[in-house]
C-alpha positions as CSV (number, residue, x, y, z in Angstrom):
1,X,-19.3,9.8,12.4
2,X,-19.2,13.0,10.1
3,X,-17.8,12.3,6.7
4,X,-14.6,14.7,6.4
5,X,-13.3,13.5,3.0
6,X,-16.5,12.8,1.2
7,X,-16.3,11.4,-2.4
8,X,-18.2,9.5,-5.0
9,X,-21.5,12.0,-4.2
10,X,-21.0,14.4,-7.2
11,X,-21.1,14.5,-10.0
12,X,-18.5,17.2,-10.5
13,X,-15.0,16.0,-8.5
14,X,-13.5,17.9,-6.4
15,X,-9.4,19.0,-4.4
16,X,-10.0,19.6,-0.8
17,X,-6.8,20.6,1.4
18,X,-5.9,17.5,3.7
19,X,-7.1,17.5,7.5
20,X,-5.4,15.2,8.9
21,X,-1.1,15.4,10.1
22,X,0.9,13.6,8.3
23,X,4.0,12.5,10.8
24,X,1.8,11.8,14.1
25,X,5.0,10.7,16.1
26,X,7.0,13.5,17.9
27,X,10.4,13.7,16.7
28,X,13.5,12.4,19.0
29,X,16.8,11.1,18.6
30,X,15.6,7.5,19.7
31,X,12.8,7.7,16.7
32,X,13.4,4.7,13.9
33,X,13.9,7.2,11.6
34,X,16.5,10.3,11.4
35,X,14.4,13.9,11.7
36,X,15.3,14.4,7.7
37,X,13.6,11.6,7.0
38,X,10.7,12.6,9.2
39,X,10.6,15.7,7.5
40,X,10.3,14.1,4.0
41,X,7.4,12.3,4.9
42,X,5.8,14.8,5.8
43,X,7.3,17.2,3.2
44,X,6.4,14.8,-0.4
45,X,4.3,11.6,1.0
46,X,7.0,9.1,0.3
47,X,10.0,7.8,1.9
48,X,12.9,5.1,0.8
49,X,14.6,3.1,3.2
50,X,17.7,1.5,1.3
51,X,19.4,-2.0,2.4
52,X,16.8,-2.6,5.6
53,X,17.2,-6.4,4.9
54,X,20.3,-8.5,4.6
55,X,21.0,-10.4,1.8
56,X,20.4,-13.7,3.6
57,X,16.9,-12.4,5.2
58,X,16.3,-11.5,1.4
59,X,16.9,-14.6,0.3
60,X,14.7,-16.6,2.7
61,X,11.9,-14.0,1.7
62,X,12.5,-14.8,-2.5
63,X,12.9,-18.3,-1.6
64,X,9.1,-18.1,0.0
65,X,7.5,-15.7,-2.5
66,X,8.9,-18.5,-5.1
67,X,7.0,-21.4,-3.3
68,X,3.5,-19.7,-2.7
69,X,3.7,-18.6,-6.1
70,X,4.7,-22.3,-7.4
71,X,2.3,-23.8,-5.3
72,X,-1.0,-22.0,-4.3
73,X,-2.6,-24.6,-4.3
74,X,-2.5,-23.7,-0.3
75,X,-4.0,-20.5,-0.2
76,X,-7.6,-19.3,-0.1
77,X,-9.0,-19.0,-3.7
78,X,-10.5,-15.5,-2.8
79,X,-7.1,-14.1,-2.4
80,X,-5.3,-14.7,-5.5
81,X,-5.8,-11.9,-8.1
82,X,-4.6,-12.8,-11.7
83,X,-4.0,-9.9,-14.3
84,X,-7.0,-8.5,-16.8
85,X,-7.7,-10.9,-19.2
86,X,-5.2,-13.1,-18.4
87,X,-4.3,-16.0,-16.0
88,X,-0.9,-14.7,-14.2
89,X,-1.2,-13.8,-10.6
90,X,-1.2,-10.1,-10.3
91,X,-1.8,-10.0,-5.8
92,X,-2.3,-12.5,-3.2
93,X,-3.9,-10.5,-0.7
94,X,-3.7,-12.0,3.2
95,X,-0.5,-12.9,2.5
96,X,0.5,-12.1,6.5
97,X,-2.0,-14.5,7.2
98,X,-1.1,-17.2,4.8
99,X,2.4,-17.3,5.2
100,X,4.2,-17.4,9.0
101,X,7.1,-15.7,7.5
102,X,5.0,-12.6,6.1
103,X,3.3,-12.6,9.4
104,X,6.8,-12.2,10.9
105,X,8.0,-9.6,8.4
106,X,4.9,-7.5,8.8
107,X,5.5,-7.6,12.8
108,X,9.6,-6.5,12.3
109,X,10.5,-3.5,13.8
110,X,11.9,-2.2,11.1
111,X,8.4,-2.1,9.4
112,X,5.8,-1.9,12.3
113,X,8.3,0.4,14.7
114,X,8.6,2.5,11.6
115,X,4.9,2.6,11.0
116,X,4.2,3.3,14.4
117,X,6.0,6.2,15.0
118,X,5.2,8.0,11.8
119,X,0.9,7.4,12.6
120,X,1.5,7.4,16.6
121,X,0.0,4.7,17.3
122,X,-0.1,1.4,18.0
123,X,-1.0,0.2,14.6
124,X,-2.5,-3.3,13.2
125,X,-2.4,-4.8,9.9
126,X,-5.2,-3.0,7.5
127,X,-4.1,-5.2,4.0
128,X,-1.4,-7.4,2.9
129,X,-0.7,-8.8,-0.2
130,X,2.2,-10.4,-2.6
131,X,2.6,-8.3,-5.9
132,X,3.6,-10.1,-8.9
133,X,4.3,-7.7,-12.1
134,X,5.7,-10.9,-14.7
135,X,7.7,-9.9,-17.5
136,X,6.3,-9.1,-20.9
137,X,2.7,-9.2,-19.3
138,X,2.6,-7.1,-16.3
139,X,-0.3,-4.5,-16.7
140,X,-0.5,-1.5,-15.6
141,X,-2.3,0.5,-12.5
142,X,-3.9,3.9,-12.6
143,X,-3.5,6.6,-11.2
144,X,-5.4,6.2,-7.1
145,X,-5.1,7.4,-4.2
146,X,-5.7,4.3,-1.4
147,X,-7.2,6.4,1.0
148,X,-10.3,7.2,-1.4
149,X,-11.3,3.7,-1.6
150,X,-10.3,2.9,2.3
151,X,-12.6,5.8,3.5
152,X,-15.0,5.1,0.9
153,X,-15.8,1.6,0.7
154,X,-14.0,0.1,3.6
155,X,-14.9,2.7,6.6
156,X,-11.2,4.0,7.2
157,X,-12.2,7.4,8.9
158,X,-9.3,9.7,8.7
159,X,-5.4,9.6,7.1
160,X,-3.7,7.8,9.4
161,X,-2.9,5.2,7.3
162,X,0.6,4.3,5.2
163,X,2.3,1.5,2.8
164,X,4.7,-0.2,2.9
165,X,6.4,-2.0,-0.1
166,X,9.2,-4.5,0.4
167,X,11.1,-4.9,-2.6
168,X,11.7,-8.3,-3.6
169,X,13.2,-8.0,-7.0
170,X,15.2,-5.5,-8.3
171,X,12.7,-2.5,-9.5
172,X,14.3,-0.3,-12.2
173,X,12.7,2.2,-14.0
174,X,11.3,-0.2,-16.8
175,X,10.0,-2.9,-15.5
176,X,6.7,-0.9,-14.3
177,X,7.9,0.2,-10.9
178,X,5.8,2.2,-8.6
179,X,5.4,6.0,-9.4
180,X,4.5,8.7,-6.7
181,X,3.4,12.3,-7.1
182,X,5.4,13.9,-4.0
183,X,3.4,16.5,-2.0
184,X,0.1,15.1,-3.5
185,X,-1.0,13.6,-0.4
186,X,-1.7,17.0,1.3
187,X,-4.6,17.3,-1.4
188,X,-7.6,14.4,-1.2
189,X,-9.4,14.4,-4.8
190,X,-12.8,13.1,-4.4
191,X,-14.5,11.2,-7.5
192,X,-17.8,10.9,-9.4
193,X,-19.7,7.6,-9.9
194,X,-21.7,6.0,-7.7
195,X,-19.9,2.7,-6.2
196,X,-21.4,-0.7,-7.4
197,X,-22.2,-3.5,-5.6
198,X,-19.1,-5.9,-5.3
199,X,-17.1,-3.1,-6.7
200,X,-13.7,-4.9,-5.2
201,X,-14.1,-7.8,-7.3
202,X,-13.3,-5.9,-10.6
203,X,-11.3,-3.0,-8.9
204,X,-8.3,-5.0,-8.0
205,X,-7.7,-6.4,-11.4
206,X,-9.0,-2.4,-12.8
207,X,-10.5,-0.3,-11.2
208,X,-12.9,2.3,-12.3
209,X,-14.8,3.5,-9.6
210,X,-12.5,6.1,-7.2
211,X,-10.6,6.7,-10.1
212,X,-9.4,10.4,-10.3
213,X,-10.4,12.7,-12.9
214,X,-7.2,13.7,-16.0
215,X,-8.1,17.4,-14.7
216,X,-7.5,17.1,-11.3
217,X,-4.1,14.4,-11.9
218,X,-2.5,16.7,-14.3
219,X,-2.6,19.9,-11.6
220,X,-1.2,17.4,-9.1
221,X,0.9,16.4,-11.7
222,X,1.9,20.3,-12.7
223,X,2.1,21.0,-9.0
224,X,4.2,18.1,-7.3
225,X,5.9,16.0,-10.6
226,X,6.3,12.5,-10.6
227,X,9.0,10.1,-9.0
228,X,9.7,6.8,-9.4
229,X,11.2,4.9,-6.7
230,X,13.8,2.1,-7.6
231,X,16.1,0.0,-5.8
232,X,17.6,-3.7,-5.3
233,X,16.1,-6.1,-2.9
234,X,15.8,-5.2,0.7
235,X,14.9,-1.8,0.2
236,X,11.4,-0.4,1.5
237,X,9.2,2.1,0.0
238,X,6.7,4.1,2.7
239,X,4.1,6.2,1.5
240,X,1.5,8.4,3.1
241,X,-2.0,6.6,2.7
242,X,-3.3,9.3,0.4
243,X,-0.6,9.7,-2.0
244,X,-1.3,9.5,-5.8
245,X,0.4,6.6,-7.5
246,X,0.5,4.0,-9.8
247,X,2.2,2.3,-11.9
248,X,3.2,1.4,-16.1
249,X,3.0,-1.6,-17.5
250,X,6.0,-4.2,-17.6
251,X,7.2,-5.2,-21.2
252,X,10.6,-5.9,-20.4
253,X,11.7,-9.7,-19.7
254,X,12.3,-8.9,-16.2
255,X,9.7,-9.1,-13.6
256,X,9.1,-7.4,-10.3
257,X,7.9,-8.4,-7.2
258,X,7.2,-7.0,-3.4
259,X,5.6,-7.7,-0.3
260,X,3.3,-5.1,0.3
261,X,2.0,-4.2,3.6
262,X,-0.6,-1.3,4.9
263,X,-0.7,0.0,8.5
264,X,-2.9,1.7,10.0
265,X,-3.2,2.9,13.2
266,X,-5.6,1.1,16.2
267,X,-7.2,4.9,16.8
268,X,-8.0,5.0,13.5
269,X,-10.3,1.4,13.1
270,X,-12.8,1.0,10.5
271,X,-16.5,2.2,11.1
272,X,-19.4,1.9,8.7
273,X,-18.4,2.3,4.6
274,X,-18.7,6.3,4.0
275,X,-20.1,5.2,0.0
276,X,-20.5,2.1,-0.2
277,X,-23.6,-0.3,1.3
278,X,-21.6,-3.0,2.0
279,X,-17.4,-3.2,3.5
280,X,-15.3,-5.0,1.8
281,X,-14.4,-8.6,2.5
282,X,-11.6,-9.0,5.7
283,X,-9.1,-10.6,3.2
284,X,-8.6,-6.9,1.7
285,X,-9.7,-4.7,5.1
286,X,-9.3,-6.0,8.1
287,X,-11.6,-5.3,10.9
288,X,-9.1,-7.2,13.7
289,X,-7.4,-4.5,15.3
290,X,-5.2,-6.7,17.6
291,X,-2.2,-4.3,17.8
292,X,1.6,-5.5,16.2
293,X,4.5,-5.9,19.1
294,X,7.7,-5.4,16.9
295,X,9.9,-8.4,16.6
296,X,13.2,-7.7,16.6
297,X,14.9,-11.2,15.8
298,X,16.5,-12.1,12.7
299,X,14.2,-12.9,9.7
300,X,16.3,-15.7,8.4
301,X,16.9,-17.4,11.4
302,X,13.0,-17.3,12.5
303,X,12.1,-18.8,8.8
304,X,14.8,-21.8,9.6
C-alpha cells in the first residue's frame, strides 16, 4: 500500500494538506448528531458532547475507575503505565478488555453510533485506556498528533480514525485538561528521527519520537489557536484522529480522570507499520476488527 502521509524519513519535517474527509457519514435528521455539530467536526477537529451520561451511570463508572485503580492487582502488568519517574499510574491501556463495564461503555450508542456515523463505517475498537492525571503529580503531554504514530508505527493507513474521552472527573482549566488546536487536523506534520526499536515502551510515559517540530506547532498554533475543553462528569470530548493536542501538567490538588476510547473504522484496518519494523503490541493497537453493535441499555443497570 502506497504511503500517503509519510513521516519520520527526513530529516527536514514537513505540513502536507490532509487527504482524507473528515465527517464520512452523510448528514440526515436521524444522524446521532445535529448538522451544526457535523459541521464543527469537520470545521475545527473537535466536538463536545455535554451531559451524555446520567448521574447514576456516572457514578457506577467512578465507582469502577476507583476499584481497578485500588486494586490492579487484576490487570495485565503490560498495561499499566505509571508517570516519568514516578510510581502513580498515568494509563491502563485495554481497559475495554479488562473491565465488562468499559467493554459496555465503549459499545453504547452514544459512543460507537456517534463514531460510526462521523467515519461511516462500521467501526471496531483501535485503543482503550483509563487516564489518571493525580493531583500535585500529574505530568504533562506534548504536543502529538495520534494519527502520526498510528500510521507510522501501528499500520493505520488513512484518517479515519477519532477519540473519544469520557470525562470522569470534573476537568477545569487547571488541573491539566486536554488542549486542542481547532482546524489543525486538516494539516498532517510529518517528523524527523528514525523510530527505535520498542519505541512504545518509553513513548507512552514521553515520547520523543513523532514529536512535532516548535516551527511547524507554532504556525498551527498562529493559524488555528488553542482550546481547552472542560466539563463535569458525563460529558464526552471527540476529536478527529489527526488533531494536535496535549496537555499541562497538574499541580493543583485536584485530579482528573477519563475513559478514553479510539475508533476506527473496519475499512480502515491496520496493514504493515509505514516506519516502524515491528507493530505495536495489541494491548495499544488492535488488530481484531470484529465490528461494535451499539448497545442501547442503561449503563447502570447493566453494571448491577
Amino acid at each position: 500500500m502506497s504511503d500517503l502521509y509519510p513521516s519520520r524519513r527526513s530529516e527536514e519535517p514537513g505540513m502536507f494538506p490532509r487527504r482524507d474527509p473528515v465527517v464520512h457519514g452523510t448528514w440526515t435528521p436521524k444522524a446521532p448528531v445535529s448538522r451544526e455539530q457535523a459541521e464543527q467536526f469537520d470545521q475545527q477537529g473537535y466536538l463536545v458532547l455535554e451531559d451524555v451520561f446520567s448521574a447514576r451511570e456516572m457514578a457506577t463508572l467512578q465507582a469502577e475507575t476507583v476499584r481497578l485503580l485500588g486494586d490492579p492487582s487484576g490487570l495485565q502488568r503490560d498495561t499499566m503505565i505509571t508517570e516519568p519517574g514516578g510510581a502513580e499510574v498515568r494509563s491502563i491501556f485495554a481497559i475495554h478488555a479488562q473491565s465488562q463495564l468499559i467493554g459496555r461503555l465503549a459499545s453504547d450508542d452514544r459512543l460507537a453510533g456517534v463514531a460510526r456515523f462521523l467515519l461511516g463505517d462500521d467501526v471496531y475498537i483501535h485503543q482503550s485506556r483509563l487516564n489518571y492525571k493525580p493531583g500535585f503529580q500529574g505530568k504533562e503531554f506534548y504536543w502529538h498528533s495520534d494519527f502520526e504514530t498510528w500510521h507510522v508505527e501501528d499500520g493505520m493507513p488513512r484518517m479515519r480514525a477519532l477519540s473519544m474521552s469520557i470525562l470522569l472527573a470534573e476537568n477545569t482549566p487547571h488541573n491539566g485538561p486536554l488542549m486542542l488546536m481547532p482546524g489543525s487536523h486538516r494539516t498532517f506534520v510529518s517528523c524527523v528521527g528514525e523510530t527505535p526499536d520498542d519505541h512504545y515502551k518509553m513513548s507512552l510515559k514521553k515520547q520523543e519520537y513523532g514529536v512535532p517540530d516548535e516551527d511547524s506547532l507554532a504556525r498551527l498554533a498562529q493559524m488555528h489557536g488553542i482550546v481547552s475543553p472542560v466539563g463535569n462528569p458525563g460529558t464526552v470530548i471527540i476529536f478527529d484522529c489527526n488533531t494536535m493536542h496535549g496537555s499541562n501538567g497538574n499541580i493543583t490538588p485536584f485530579p482528573r480522570a477519563n475513559a478514553f476510547i479510539v475508533y476506527n473504522a473496519v475499512s480502515n484496518s491496520l496493514q504493515a507499520p509505514f516506519g516502524a519494523k515491528t507493530p505495536r503490541p495489541d494491548f495499544i493497537a488492535s488488530r481484531d476488527v470484529d465490528p461494535l453493535f451499539p448497545v442501547t441499555d442503561d449503563l447502570a443497570a447493566y453494571a448491577a
